[in-house]
Structure formats: structure tokens, C-alpha cells
C-alpha positions as CSV (number, residue, x, y, z in Angstrom):
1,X,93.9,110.1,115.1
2,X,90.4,110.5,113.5
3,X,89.7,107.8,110.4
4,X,89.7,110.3,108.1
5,X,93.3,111.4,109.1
6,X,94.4,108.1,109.3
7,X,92.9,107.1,105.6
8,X,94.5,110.1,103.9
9,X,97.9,108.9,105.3
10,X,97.6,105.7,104.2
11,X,97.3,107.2,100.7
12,X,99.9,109.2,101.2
13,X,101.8,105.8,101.8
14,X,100.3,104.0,98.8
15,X,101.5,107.0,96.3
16,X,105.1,107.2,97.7
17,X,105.1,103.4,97.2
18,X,103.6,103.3,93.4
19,X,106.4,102.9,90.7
20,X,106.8,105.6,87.9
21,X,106.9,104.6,84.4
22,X,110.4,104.8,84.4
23,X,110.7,102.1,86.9
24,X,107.6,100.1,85.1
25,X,109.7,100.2,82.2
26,X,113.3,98.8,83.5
27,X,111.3,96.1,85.3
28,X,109.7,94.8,82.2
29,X,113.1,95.1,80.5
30,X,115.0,93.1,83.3
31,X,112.0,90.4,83.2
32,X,112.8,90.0,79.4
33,X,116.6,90.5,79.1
34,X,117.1,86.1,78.7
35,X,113.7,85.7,76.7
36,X,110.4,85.8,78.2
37,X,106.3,85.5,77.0
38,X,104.1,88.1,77.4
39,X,102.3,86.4,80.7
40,X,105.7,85.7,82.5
41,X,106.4,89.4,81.8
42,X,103.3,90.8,83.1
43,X,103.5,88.3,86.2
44,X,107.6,88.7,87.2
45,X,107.1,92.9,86.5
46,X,104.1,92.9,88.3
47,X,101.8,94.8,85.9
48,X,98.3,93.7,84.8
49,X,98.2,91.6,81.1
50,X,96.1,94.6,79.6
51,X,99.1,97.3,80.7
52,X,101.8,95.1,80.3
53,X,100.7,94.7,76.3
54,X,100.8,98.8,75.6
55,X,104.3,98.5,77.5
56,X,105.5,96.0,75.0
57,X,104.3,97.9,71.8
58,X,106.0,101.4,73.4
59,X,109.2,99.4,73.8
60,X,109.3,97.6,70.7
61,X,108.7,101.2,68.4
62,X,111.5,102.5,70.8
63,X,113.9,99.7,69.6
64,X,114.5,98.5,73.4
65,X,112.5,95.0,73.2
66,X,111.9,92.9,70.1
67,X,109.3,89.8,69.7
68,X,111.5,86.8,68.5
69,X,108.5,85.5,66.9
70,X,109.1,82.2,68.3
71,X,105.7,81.7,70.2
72,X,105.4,85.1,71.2
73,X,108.4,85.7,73.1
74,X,109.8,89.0,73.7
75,X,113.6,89.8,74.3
76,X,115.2,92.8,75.8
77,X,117.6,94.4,72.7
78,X,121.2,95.7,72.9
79,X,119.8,98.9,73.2
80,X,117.8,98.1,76.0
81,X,120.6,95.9,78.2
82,X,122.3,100.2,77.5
83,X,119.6,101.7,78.6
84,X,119.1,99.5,81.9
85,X,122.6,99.9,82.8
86,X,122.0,103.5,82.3
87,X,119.1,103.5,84.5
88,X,120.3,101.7,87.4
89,X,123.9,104.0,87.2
90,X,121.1,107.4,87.5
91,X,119.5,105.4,90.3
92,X,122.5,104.5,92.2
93,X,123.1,108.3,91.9
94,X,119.8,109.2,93.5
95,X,119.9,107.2,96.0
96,X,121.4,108.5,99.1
């Protein structure tokens, strides 16, 4: 297989392998469901500080994570354990 063949699959590998937002999203949830900071969320979902940060804010105006306030913690709300256990029932769904 030429190199050039052989780089464009590997692409094609990466991008089947990339998480959507949706999945982004319910990771950062899970991280925070008992209480987490903002570093343990970015490191345990696996997205960089600077994205992690615009994640928080989206969830928070959405009502599905709230900052306790005590030393920057965030916590998954009630509304956001729902919409996890909606998530994963869709995914289980998919899933063949």
C-alpha cells in the first residue's frame, strides 16, 4: 500500500475514533456526578483545561452541572444524573 494510502486510512481511523460532543458531554457529567474540580474534570474526561472550561459554562446555563462554590468544585445536578441515564438508555439502543 503506497504511504499516502496508508496515511489517509489512518485518518480515517482517528475520525471514527474521535468522540462527538454528546459523548464529551456525558463524560464530563459522569467525572463530576460525586464532586469534582475543574483539573480532575478535564484530566478523568480527557479534554484539554481550555475546552473543558467552555464545557462547564455550556452545562452550567443548561442547568446539568452547578459550581458548589466550595473551592471551585463542580457537581453534576439532578437534571443531569436524568439526562445521563437518558444518554446511556439511547446508547444501549444504538449499539448493536
Amino acid at each position: 500500500m503506497p504511504l499516502k494510502e496508508y496515511i489517509r486510512e489512518g485518518l480515517k481511523e482517528n475520525f471514527k475514533e474521535r468522540r462527538g460532543k454528546l459523548e464529551i458531554i456525558a463524560d464530563v457529567l459522569l467525572v463530576a456526578r460525586g464532586g469534582a474540580k475543574k483539573t480532575g474534570i478535564a484530566h478523568n474526561a480527557n479534554v484539554n483545561f481550555i475546552r473543558v472550561g467552555n464545557y462547564l459554562l455550556y452545562l452550567e446555563e443548561k442547568g446539568l452541572i452547578e459550581n458548589t462554590g466550595m473551592s471551585g468544585e463542580y457537581k453534576t445536578t439532578e437534571k443531569g444524573k436524568a439526562f445521563l441515564r437518558d444518554y446511556w438508555k439511547m446508547k444501549e439502543q444504538l449499539i448493536i
